[in-house]
C-alpha angles and dihedrals in degrees: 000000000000129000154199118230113179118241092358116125098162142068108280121228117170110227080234084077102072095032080105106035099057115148147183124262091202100057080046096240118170122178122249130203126230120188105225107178132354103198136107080356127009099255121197138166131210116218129194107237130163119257082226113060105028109131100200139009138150111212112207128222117195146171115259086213149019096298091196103048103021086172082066094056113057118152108244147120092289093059111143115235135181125223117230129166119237129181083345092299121117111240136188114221127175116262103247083051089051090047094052096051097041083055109036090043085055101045114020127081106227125097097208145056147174122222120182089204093052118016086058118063092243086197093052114087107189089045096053094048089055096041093053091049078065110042093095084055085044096060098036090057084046111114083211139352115227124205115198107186090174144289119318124277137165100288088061102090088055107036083053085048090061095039085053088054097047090047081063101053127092118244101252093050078066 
């Protein structure tokens, strides 16, 4: 289901979102996002963890817009936006950041993830401040850290050929 929201050009979270996932800066919690269910609408729930003592967590990294055909992908009032249901509460994301999380929750092994655009409260300040001081933290804990450039097209299977190569190389041939 995609939308048009007028004047919007980011990722919508309610504030209602976060009303029971509050935490602590000072015991370093973050939130992280499970994916609970993807039909008829894709369902997910945050949860409060220490940074700490997380065992496992993937933290995504993701393009804002269409990385390919950025002309295609203008910010306006004509952005198209998926609907997904978190916390219970009905939000608006961008559609690379739904297709990464309808793919990656399907297919990929981890539980858990971090999302900059929905595990940190974008509309409050003094959150987001806190939160960013510990994004470096915040990778380095990470199991994995996951791209997502965008859905696959035809240019995949060799774009995945050459980062297979690189992989391979030693680091002074780079």
């Amino acid at each position: 289901m995609s939308q048009s929201l007028p004047g919007l050009a980011k990722n919508i979270m309610p504030p209602q979102v976060y009303e029971k996932v509050r935490f602590d800066d000072a015991k370093e919690e973050i939130r992280l996002l499970k994916v609970v269910s993807f039909e008829p609408i894709v369902e997910c729930a945050l949860k409060v963890m220490s940074l700490r003592r997380i065992d496992s967590f993937a933290a995504l990294s993701y393009t804002w817009k269409n990385a390919l055909h950025p002309e295609q992908a203008q910010v306006s009032e004509n952005e198209g936006f998926k609907v997904v249901r978190c916390n219970g509460v009905e939000c608006y994301l961008l559609e690379n950041l739904f297709d990464a999380l309808a793919h990656l929750g399907r297919r990929h092994d981890q539980e858990l993830f971090w999302v900059d655009a929905i595990c940190i409260h974008q509309s409050n300040l003094e959150e987001k401040t806190s939160q960013v001081q510990l994004m470096s933290a915040i990778y380095q804990n990470a199991t994995s850290v996951l791209v997502w450039l965008g859905k696959a097209d035809d240019d995949t299977d060799n774009a995945k050929h050459i980062i297979d190569h690189l992989g391979n190389l030693e680091i002074e041939k780079l």
